[in-house]
N, C-alpha and C positions, 0 to 999 in steps of 0.2 A: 041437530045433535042432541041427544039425549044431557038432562041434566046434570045428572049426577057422571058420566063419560066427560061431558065439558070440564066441569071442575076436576074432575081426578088432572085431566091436560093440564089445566092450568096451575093447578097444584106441582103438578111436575117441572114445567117450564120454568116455574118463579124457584122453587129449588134449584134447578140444575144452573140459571142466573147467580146465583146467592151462591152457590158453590165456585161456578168461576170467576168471581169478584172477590171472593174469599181469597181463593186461592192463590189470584192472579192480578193485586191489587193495582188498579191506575191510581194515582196521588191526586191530580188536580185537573178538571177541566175548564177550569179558567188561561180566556183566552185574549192573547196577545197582551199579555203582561209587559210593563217596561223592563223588567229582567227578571232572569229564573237561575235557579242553582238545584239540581241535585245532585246527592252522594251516596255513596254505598262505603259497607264496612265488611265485606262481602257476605257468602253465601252458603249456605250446607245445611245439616241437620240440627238446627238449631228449637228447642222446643221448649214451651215454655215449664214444663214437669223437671226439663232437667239446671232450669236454671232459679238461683235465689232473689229476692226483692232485691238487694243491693244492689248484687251482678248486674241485674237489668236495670236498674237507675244510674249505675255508671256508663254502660254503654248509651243510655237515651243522654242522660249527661254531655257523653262525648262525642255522639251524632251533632249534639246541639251546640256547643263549642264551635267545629267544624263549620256549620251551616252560619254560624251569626259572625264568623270571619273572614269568610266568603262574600255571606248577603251586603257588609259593611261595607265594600269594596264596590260591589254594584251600586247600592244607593246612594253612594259617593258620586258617580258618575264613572267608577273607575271599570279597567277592562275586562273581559273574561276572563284572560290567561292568569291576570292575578288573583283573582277572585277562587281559581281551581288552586292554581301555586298556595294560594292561604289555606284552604280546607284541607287538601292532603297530608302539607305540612304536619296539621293538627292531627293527623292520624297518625301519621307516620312519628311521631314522640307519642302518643300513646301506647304504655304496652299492650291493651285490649286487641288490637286489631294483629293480622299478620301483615307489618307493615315495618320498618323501619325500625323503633328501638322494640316492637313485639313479633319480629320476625321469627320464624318457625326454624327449626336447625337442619343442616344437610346431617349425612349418615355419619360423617365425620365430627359431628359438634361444633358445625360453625354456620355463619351467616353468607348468602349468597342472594344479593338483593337486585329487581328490574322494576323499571318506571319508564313511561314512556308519556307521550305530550303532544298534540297535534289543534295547528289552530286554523278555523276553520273558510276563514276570511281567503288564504292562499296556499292551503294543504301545505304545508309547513311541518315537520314532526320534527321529534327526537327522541331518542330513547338510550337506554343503557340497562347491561344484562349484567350479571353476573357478583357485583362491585361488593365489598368487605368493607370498607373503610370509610363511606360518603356517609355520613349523616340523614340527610335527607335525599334520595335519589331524586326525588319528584325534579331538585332544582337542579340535579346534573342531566338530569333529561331537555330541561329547558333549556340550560345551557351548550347543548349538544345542539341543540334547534338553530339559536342564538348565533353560536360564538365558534362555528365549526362549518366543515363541508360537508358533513357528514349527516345519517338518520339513526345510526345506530353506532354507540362504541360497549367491547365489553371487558370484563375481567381486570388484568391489573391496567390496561392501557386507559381505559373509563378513568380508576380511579385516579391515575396521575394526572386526568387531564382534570379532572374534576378540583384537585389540589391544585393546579397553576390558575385554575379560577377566582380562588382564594375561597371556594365553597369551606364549609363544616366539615373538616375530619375527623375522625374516632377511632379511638381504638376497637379492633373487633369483640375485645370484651365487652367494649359498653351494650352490644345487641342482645348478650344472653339474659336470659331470665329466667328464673325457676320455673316458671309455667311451660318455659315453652322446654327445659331440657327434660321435665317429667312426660312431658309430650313426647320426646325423639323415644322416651326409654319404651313410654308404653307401645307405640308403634315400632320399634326393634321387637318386643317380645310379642307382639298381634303376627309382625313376619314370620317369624321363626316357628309361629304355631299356626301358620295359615290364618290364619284368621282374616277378617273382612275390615277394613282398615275406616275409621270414622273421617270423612269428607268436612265434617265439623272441623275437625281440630289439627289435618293432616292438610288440607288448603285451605286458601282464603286472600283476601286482596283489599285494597282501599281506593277510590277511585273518585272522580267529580267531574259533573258540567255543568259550565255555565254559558247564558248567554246576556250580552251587555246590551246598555242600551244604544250602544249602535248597531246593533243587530250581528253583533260578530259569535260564531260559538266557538269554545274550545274542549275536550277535551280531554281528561290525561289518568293513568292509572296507577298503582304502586303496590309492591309486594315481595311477601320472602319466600314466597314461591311455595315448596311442598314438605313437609314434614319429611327428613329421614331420604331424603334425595340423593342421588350421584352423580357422579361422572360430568359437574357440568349442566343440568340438568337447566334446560330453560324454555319458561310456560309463555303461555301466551300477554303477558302482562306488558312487555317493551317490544312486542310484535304490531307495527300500524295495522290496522287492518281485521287485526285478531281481536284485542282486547280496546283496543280505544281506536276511534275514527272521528272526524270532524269537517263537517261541508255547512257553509251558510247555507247553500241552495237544499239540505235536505233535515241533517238531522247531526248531532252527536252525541256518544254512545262510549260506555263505560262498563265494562266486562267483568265477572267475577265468575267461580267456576275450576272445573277441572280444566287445565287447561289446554290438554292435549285434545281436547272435541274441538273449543273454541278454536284453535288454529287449523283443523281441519276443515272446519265451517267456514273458516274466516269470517267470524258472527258478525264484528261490527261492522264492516263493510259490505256483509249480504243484506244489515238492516236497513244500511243508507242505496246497496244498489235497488234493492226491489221497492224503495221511494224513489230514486232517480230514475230508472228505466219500467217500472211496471205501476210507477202511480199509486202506490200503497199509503198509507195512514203509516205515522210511524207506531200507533198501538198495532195495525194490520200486522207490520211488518216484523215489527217485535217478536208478535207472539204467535207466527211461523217459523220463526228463525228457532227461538226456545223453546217451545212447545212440541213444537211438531217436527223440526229439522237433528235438535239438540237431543230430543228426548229418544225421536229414533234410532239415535246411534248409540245412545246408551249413556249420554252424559247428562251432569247435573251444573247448575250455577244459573245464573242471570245476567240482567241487565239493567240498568239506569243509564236515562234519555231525552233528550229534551228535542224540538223541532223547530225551525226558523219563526214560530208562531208563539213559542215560549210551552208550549203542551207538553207536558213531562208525563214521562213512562217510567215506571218502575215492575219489569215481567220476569221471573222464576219458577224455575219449577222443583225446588227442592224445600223442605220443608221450613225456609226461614231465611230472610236476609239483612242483615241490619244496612238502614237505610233510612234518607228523609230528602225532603225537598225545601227550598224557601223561595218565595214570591215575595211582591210590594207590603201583600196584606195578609201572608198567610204562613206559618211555617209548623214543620209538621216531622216526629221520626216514630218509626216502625221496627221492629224487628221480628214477629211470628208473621206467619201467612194468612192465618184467621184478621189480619188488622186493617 
């Protein structure tokens, strides 16, 4: 092959690399770690021209919160479930995230919040849709795993049960915030003028997995679901399958995104079946589920993942997802694509 033909290939090849690592960043190849955690703050158009130094020191701030109250729990010796139960918590009282006291408002001007929880040791879940009044759902999902027959309760039956748990109540005022109600108005008047509705700031989710060191993973997700919502409206976030999954034998997996694709994918479960039944890499399996299954249908969000090996995945394909991982000796958050 001609020299200068060689290098133009190689020149190409090392670009079109650099682009999808850019793009489509893995966190850590460090393997078989004595325990792993990552999180997401979820996903959409996040860039960094539109946002301030601050803005972005507070959200790495609160990635970093989250991660070091999780990690504590692992290097304790302690379990996964708590290790996730601790990190979301942290989300879920920040108002940065769409999550719990930063939950996004329905059409109506109110909050309508789902979590969901699966541990991976013996497929175990719980979730809850709908609920006004929990505090932290993350821990009426686990309680719904725990302390019920059940995998799923929603609306006011969730939250009565959630209150004879002796869980955190709130009043529904405590969930408004001025960000998120300038949020409802500007997506009321995007509607009314057709307009193309910003994924940034109309969805969004909070999520974690970890895996202990007994080798157990777990799973679990949180969120206020979709800016400007109706009737009820409930995304893939307290759906097993859809938004959170967890098997020791393969992988668990934690969802962010539009969530009417993820439930038609059934993302985290197609990530864990095509490692159970076709042998995939959970990077393999990742980033045909997002890339090429999510994106053909026209949807946007991600995923953060970890593998019975401790290998963490963090794959998107929209332009930004706040997120980070923590290891024995490493810990690390992100939020553009370029990172």
């Amino acid at each position: 092959m001609r020299p200068f033909l060689f290098n133009s290939l190689l020149a190409f090849t090392c670009l079109m690399c650099m682009q999808c690592q850019t793009k489509y960043p893995m966190s850590s190849n460090t393997e078989n770690p004595e325990y792993a955690l990552v999180i997401h703050g979820g996903a959409g158009t996040i860039l960094k021209e539109n946002m301030t130094e601050d803005m972005e020191q507070r959200y790495h701030e609160a990635l970093t919160r989250a991660l070091s109250a999780g990690r504590q729990i692992l290097e304790e010796g302690g379990m996964a479930i708590d290790a996730v139960e601790a990190a979301i918590v942290i989300m879920e009282d920040e108002p940065l995230f769409n999550a719990g006291k930063g939950a996004v408002l329905t059409y109506d001007g109110t909050t309508e919040l789902d979590a969901s929880i699966m541990t991976g040791h013996n497929l175990d879940a719980g979730a809850v849709g709908g609920v006004k009044t929990i505090k932290n759902p993350i821990k009426a999902a686990i309680g719904v795993m725990n302390s019920s027959p059940h995998v799923m309760l929603v609306g006011n039956g969730a939250d009565q049960f959630a209150k004879e748990l002796g869980l955190d109540i709130v009043d529904p005022d405590y969930f408004l915030t001025e960000r998120r109600i300038q949020s409802l108005k500007r997506s009321k008047e995007k509607e009314a003028n057709n307009e193309k509705q910003d994924a940034a700031t109309r969805h969004g989710t909070v999520g974690a997995v970890a895996l202990d060191k007994e080798g157990n993973i777990v799973a679990g997700t949180s969120t206020g679901g979709m800016t400007n919502k109706r009737y009820n409206r409930i995304g893939d976030a307290p759906i097993i399958g859809a938004a959170t999954y967890a098997d020791n034998n393969t992988c668990g997996i934690s969802a962010t995104g539009h969530g009417e694709y993820f439930i038609r994918l059934a993302v985290a479960h197609n990530i864990h079946a095509q490692m159970k039944y076709g042998g995939a890499s959970l990077q393999e399996a990742a980033e045909d589920v997002i890339l090429n299954q999510l994106e053909g249908l026209g949807g946007d969000g991600g995923i953060v993942g970890l593998d019975k090996n401790g290998r963490i995945v963090m794959v998107f394909n929209s332009e930004g997802m706040y997120r980070g991982f923590a290891l024995p000796d490493e810990k690390k958050t992100f939020i553009f694509k370029d990172e």
